[in-house]
GUZA-572043 format. One record per residue (C-alpha): chain; x, y, z. Coordinates in nm, 4 decimals. Example, Ala and Ser with C-alpha at 12.3 -4.5 7.8 and 13.67 -1.06 7.14 Angstrom:
2
[zalo "A", [1.2300, -0.4500, 0.7800]]
[zalo "A", [1.3670, -0.1060, 0.7140]]
// end
This chain:
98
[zalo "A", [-0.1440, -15.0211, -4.9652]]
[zalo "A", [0.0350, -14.7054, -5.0211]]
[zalo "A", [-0.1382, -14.3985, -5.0776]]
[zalo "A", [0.1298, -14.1012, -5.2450]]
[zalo "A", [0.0593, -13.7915, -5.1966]]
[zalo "A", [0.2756, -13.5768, -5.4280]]
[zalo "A", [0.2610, -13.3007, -5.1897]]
[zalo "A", [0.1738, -13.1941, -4.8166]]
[zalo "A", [-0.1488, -13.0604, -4.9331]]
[zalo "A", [-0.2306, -13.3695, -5.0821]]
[zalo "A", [-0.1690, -13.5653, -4.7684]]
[zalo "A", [-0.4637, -13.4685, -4.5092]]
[zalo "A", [-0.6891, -13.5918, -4.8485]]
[zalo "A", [-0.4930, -13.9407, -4.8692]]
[zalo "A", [-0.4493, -14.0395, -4.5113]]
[zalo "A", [-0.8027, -14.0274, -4.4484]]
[zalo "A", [-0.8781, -14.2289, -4.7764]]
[zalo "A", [-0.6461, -14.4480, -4.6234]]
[zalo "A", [-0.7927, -14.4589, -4.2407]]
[zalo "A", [-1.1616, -14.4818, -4.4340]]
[zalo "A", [-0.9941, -14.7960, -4.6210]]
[zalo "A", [-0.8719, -14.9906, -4.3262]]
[zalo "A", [-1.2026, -14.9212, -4.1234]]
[zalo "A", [-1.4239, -15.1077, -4.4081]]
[zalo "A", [-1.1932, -15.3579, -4.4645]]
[zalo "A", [-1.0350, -15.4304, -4.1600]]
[zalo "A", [-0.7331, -15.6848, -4.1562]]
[zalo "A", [-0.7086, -15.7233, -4.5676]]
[zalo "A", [-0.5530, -15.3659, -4.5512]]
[zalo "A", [-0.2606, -15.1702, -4.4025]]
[zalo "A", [-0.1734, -14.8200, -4.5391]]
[zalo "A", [0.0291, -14.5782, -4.5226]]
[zalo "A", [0.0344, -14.2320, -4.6992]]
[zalo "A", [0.3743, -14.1785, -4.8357]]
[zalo "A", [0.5318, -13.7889, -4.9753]]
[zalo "A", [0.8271, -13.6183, -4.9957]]
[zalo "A", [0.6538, -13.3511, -4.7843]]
[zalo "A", [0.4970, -13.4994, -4.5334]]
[zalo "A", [0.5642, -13.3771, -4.1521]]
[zalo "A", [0.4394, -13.7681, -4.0137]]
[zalo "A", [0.1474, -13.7470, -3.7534]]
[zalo "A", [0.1568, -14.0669, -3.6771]]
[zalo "A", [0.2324, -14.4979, -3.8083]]
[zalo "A", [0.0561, -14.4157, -4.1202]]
[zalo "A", [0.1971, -14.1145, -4.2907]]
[zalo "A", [0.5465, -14.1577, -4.4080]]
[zalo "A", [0.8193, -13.9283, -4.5212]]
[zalo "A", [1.0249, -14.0278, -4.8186]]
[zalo "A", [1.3081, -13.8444, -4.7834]]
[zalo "A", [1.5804, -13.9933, -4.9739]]
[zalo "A", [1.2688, -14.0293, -5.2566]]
[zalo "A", [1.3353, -14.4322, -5.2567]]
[zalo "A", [0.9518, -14.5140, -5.2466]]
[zalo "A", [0.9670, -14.2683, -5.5623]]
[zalo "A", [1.1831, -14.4231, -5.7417]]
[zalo "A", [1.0600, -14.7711, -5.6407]]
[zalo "A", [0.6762, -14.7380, -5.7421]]
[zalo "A", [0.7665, -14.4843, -6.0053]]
[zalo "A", [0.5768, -14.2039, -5.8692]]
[zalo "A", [0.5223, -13.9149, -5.9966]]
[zalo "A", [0.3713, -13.5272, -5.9666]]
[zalo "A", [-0.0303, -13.6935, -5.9384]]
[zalo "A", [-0.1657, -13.8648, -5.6673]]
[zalo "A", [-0.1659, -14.2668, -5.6926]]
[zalo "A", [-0.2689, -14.5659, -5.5139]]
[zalo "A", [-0.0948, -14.9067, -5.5215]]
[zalo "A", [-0.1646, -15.2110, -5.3154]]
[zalo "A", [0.1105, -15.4442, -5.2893]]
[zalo "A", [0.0295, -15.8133, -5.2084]]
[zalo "A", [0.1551, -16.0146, -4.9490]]
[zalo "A", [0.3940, -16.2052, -5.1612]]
[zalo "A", [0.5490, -15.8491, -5.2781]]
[zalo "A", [0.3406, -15.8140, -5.6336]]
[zalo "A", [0.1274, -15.5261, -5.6980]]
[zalo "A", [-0.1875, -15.6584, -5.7020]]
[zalo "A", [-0.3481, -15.3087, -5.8333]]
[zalo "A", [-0.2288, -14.9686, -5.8966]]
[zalo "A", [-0.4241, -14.6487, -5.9857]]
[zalo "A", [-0.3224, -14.2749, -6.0762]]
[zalo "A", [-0.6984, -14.1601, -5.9493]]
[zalo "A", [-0.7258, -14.2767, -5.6029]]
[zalo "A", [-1.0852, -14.2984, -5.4827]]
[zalo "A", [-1.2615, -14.5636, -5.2314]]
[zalo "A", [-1.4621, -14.6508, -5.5410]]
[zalo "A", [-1.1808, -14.7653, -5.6924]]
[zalo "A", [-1.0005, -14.9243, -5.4042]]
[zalo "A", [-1.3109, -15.0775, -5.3006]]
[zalo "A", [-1.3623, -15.2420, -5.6370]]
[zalo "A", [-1.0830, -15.4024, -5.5484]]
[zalo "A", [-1.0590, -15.4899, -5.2097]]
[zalo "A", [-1.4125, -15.6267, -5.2325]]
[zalo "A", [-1.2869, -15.8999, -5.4621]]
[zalo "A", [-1.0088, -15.9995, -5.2610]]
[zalo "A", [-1.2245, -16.0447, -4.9767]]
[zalo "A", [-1.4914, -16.2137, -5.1881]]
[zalo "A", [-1.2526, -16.4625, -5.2748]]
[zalo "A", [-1.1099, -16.4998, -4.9048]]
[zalo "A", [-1.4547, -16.5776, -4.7635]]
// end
């Protein structure tokens, strides 16, 4: 899953959506919080640079969420990233893993 944060403000907000994401779901989710502003604490928060994530996703000046399937697809995408939403998600993939 990537989490992008249009700006470094945004990215304190987005990394912990993303930390709060992998703790409830464990091993169905990696993410990483991705801006063009971001001064990387750690693994999870990335710098786009050279703005290829941007260009790739199609990212733009909101924040957005897009979860990217093991086989490459995006498997959902939303311009209002919340755990609601993510979770609405997530909890079908694992329903259907179980």
């Amino acid at each position: 899953m990537l989490l992008w944060a249009p700006t470094a403000a945004a990215v304190p907000a987005l990394a912990s959506l993303a930390d709060t994401t992998v703790e409830r779901f464990g091993d169905v989710v990696r993410a990483y919080t991705v801006s063009p502003d971001a001064d990387p604490a750690d693994g999870r928060v990335v710098r786009d640079e050279n703005g290829n994530v941007t260009r790739l996703y199609g990212f733009a000046a909101a924040p957005e969420a897009v979860v990217v399937r093991p086989d490459g697809y995006v498997g959902f995408r939303t311009s209002e990233p919340s755990m609601d939403r993510l979770a609405g998600y997530f909890e079908n993939i694992v329903r259907i893993g179980s």
